[in-house]
C-alpha positions as CSV (number, residue, x, y, z in Angstrom):
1,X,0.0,0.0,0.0
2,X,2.5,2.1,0.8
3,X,4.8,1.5,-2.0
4,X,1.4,2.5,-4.2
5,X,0.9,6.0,-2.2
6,X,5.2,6.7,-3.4
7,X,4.4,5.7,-7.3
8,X,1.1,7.9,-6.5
9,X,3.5,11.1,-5.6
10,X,5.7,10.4,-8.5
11,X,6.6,13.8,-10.6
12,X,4.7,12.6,-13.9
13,X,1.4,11.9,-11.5
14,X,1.6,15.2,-9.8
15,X,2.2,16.9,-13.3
16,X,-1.1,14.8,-14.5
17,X,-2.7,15.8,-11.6
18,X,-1.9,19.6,-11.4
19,X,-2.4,20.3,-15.6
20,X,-6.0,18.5,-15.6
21,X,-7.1,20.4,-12.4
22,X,-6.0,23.8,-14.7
23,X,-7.6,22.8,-17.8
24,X,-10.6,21.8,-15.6
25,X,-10.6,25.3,-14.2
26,X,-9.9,27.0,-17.5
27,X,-12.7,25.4,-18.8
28,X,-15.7,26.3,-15.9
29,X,-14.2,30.1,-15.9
30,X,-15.2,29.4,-19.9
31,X,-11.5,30.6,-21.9
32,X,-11.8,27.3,-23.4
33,X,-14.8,24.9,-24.9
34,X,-15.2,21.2,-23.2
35,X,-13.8,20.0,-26.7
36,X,-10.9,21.5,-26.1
37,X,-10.5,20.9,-22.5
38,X,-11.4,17.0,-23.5
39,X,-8.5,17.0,-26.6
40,X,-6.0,18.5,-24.0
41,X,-7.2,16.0,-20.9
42,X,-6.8,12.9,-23.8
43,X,-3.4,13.9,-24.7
44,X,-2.1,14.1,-21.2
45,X,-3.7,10.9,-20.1
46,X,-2.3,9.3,-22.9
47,X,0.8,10.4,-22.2
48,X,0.8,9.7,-18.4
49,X,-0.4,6.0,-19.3
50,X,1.8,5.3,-22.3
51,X,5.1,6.3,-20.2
52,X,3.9,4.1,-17.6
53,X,3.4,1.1,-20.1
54,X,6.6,1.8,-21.7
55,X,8.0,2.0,-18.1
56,X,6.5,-1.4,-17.2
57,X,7.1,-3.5,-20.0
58,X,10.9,-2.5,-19.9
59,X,11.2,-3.9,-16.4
60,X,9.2,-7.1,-17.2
C-alpha cells in the first residue's frame, strides 16, 4: 500500500494531476470549450499511461 501511495507522488502523476485540475478550471471560468479541455485532458492521459506502459514492459 504504501509502496502504491510513493508511485502515487511520482513527478509525472503530480504533473497529471496539477495540468488536468488547470484545464478543468480553465474550462468552468469558460476561456476554453469542453472540446478542447477534452483534446488536451486525452493527450495528457495518454501520455501519463503510455510512459507508464513503456516503463513497465521494460522492467518485465
Amino acid at each position: 500500500m504504501k509502496e502504491k501511495a510513493v508511485k502515487l507522488l511520482s513527478v509525472k502523476s503530480i504533473v497529471t494531476l496539477v495540468l488536468t485540475g488547470v484545464f478543468a478550471y480553465i474550462t468552468i471560468l469558460g476561456r476554453i470549450s469542453g472540446q478542447e479541455f477534452l483534446t488536451i485532458f486525452t493527450v495528457i492521459v495518454s501520455f501519463y499511461f503510455g510512459t507508464q506502459y513503456q516503463k513497465n514492459a521494460v522492467s518485465a
